[in-house]
C-alpha positions in Angstrom: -94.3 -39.1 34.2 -93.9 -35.6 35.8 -90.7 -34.6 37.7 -90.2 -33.0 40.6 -89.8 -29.7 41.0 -86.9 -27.8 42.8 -89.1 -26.4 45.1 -90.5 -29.7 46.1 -87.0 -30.9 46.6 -86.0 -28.2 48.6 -89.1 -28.5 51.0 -88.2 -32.4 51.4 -84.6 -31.3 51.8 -85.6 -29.0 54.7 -88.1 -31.7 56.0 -84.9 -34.2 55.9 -82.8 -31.4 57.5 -85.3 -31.0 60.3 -86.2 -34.4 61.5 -83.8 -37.1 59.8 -84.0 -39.8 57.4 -85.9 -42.0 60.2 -88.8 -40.2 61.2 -88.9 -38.7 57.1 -88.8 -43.0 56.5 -91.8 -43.6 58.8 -94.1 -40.6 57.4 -93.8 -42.1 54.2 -94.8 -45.4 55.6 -98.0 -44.0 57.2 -98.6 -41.8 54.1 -98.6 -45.0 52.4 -100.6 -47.2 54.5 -103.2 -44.4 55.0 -103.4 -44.6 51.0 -104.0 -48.6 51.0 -106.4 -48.4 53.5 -108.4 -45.2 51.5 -108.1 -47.3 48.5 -109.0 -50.6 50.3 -112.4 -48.9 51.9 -113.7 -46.3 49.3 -112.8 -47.6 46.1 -112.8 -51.3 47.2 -109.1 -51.7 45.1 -107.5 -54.4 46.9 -105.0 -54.2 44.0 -103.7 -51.2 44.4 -104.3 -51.3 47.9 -101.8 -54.3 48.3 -99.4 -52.0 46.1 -99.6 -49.4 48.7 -99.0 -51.5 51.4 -95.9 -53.1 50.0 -94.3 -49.5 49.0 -95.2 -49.1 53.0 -93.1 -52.4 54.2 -90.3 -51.9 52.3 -89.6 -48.3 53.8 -90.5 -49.5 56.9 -87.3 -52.0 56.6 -85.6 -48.7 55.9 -86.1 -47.1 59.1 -83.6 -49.1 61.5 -81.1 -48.5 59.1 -81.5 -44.9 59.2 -81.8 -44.5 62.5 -78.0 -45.7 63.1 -77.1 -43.2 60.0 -79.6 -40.6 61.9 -77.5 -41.2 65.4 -74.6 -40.8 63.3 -75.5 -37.3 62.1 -76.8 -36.1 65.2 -80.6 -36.5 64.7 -81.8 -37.4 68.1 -85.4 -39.3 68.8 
């Protein structure tokens, strides 16, 4: 499985930095939707699609929570 690099922690660190944990929670979610719903329609992988879509609801539960910790470090919606 390949690792991360510090680079691309660093960028997500910055991206974190910039607009909180929230908004960083509901890219993700979109990112992974939009990957369902490419599977879904030009490879016709429901499977995988499903996967997709479930990675997307389970940060999507995230994103209340971080808003409070988000209010709580001063990132402001």
């Amino acid at each position: 499985m390949p690792q991360i690099t510090q680079d691309e922690v660093n960028t997500i660190e910055s991206i974190i930095d910039r607009v909180g944990m929230a908004e960083f929670a509901e890219t993700v979610t979109a990112i992974a939707h939009g990957k369902a719903e490419h599977l879904e329609s030009n490879w016709q992988d429901k499977g995988m699609a499903r996967v997709w879509n479930r990675i997307a609801r389970r940060f999507d539960k995230l994103v209340p929570s971080l808003e409070l910790s988000d209010d709580v470090l001063g990132f402001r919606r």
